[in-house]
C-alpha positions as CSV (number, residue, x, y, z in Angstrom):
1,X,0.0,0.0,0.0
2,X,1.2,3.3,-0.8
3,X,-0.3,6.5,0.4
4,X,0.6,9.9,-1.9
5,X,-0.9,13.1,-1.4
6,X,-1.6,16.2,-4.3
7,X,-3.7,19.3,-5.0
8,X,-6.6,18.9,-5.5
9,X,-6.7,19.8,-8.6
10,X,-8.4,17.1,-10.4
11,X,-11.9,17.7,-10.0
12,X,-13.2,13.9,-10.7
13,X,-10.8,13.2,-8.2
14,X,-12.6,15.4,-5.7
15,X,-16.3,14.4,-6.7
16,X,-15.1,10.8,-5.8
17,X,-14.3,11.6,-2.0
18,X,-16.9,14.7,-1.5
19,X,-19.3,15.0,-3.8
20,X,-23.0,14.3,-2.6
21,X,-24.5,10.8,-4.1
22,X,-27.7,12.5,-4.9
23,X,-26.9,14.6,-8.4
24,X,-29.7,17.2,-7.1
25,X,-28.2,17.8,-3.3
26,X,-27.2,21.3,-1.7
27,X,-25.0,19.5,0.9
28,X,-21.1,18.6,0.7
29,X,-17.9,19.1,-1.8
30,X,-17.1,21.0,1.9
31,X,-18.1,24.4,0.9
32,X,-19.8,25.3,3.6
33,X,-17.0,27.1,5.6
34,X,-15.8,28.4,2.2
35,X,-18.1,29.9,0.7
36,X,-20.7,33.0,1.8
37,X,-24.2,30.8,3.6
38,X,-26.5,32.3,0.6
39,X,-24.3,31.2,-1.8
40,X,-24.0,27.9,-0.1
41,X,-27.8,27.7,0.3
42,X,-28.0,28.3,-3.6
43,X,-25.8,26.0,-5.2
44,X,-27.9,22.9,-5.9
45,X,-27.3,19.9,-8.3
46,X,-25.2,20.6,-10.9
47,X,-24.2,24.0,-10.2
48,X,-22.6,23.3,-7.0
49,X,-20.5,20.5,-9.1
50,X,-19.5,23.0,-11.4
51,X,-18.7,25.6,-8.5
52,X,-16.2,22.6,-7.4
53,X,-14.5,21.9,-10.5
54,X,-13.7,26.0,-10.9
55,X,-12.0,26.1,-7.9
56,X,-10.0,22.9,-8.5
57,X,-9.0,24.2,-11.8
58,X,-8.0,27.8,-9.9
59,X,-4.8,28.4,-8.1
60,X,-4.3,27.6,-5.7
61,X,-6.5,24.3,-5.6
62,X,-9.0,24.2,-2.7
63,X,-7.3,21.6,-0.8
64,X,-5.6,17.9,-1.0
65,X,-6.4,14.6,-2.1
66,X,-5.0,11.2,-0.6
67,X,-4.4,8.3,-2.9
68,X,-4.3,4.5,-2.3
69,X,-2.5,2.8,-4.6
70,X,-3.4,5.2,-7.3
71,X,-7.1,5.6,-6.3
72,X,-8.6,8.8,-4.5
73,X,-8.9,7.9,-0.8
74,X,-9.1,11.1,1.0
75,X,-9.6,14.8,1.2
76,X,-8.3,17.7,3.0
77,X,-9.8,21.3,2.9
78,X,-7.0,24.2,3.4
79,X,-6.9,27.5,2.5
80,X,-6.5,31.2,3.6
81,X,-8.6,31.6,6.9
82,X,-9.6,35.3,5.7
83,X,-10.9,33.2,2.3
84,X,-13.3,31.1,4.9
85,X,-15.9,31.8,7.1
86,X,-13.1,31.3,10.0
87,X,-12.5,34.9,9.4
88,X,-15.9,36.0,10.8
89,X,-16.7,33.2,13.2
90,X,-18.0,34.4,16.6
91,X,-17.4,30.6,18.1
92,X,-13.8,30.1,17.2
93,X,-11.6,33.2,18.1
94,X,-8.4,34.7,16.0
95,X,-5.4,34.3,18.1
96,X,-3.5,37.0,16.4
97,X,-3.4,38.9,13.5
98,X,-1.1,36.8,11.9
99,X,-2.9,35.3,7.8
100,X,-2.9,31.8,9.0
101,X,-4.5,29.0,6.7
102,X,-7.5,27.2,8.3
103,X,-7.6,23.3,7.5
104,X,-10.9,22.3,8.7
105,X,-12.3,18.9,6.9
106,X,-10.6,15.5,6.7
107,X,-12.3,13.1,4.7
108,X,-11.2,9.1,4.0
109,X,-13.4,7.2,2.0
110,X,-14.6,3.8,3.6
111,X,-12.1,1.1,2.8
112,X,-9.7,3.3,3.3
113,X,-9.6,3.8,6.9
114,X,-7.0,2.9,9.8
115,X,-4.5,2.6,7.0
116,X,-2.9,6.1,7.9
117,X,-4.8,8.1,5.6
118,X,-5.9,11.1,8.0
119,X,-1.9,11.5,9.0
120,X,-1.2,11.4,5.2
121,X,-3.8,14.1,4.8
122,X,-2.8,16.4,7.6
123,X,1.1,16.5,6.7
124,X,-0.1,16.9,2.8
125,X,-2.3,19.9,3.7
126,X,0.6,21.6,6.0
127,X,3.3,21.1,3.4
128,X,0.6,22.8,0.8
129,X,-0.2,25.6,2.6
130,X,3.5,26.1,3.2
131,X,4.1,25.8,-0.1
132,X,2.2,28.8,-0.6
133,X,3.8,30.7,1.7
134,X,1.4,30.1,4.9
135,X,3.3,31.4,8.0
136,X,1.2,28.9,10.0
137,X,-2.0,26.4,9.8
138,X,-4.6,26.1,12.2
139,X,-7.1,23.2,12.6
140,X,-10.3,23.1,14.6
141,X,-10.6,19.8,16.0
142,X,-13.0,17.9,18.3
143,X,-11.4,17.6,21.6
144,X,-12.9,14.1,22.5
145,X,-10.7,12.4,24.4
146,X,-11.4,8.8,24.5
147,X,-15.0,8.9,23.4
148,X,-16.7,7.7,20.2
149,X,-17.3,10.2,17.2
150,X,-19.8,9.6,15.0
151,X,-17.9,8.9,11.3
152,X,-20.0,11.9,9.9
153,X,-19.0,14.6,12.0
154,X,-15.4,13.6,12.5
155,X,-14.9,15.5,9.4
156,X,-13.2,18.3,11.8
157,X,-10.4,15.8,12.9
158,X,-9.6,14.6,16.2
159,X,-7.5,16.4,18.7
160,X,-5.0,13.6,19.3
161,X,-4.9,12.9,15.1
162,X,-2.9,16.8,14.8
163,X,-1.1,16.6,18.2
164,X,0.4,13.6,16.2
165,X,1.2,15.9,13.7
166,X,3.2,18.4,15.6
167,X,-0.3,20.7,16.2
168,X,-0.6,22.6,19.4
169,X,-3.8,24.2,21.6
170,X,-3.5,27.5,20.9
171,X,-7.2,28.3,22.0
172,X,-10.8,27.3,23.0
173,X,-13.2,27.8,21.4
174,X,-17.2,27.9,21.9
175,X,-18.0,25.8,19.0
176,X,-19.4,22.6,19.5
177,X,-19.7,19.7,17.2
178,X,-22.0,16.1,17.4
179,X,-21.8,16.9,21.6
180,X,-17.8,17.6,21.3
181,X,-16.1,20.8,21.9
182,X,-13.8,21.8,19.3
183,X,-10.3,23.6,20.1
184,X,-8.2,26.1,18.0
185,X,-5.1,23.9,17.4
186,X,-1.8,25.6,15.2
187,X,1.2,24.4,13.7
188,X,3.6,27.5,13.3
189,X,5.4,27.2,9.8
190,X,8.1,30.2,10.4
């Protein structure tokens, strides 16, 4: 098995990992910290595809994509926090003024779990964002200790998952997600 993480910069790629299964849904390909609400609440079906496939085709890409062995197991979301809705969220504070890239999804297909994937995707996403010059990357995590997270709203990451990756607490926060708290967690770059 070998694990190799890119831009995500082949849309197909990306519809494989994130796309909804229903061709007329509103929900998923992780815009929803991205983009404005409205807009989010707009794009339906097709449109929000196309959305998708613009930005993958734009520079930089709008995140990274794990592969197995060739085939697309995973996703990452990283970009700019001022490009997110991170830049105006009242639950999760800015710790300084410093333009810091937000990396808020992590996605692994199933069959492609606890085979390292989620590390893979972490490390990919950091070594993007410092590819394009991010001075630090900052993750919002679930802080959940030892208890169970429901597969659909682990999406954040797990606290101990970017600890493992060098990550520190740099903040709570007062968002909560599926009954978790979620921290402010930074890996400084500089």
């Amino acid at each position: 098995m070998s694990i190799e993480v890119r831009p995500a910069s082949v849309y197909e790629d990306v519809r494989a990992v994130i796309g909804p299964k229903s061709p007329t849904a509103n929900v998923c390909f992780c815009l929803s910290y991205r983009i404005p609400s409205r807009l989010n609440n707009e794009l339906r079906g097709p449109a929000r595809g196309e959305y998708v496939a613009g930005l993958c085709a734009g520079e930089p890409p709008p995140g990274v994509l794990a592969y197995e062995d060739g085939e697309p197991a995973g996703w990452a979301a990283v970009a700019p926090r001022a490009q997110t809705s991170f830049a105006r969220n009242r639950k999760i504070p800015h710790v300084d003024d410093l333009p810091v890239w937000s990396l808020w999804c992590v996605r692994v297909r199933p069959g492609h779990r606890k085979k390292g994937v989620s590390h893979a995707l972490i490390a990919g996403a950091v070594a993007f964002a410092r590819a394009h010059g991010a001075p630090a990357v900052e993750a919002y995590p679930l802080d959940n200790g030892d208890a169970r997270v429901d597969m659909t709203m682990a999406y954040a990451g797990l606290r101990r998952n970017f600890e493992r990756a060098g990550f520190v607490k740099a903040a709570d926060t007062t968002s909560v997600l599926s009954g978790h708290p979620r921290i402010l967690m930074r890996l400084d770059l500089r």
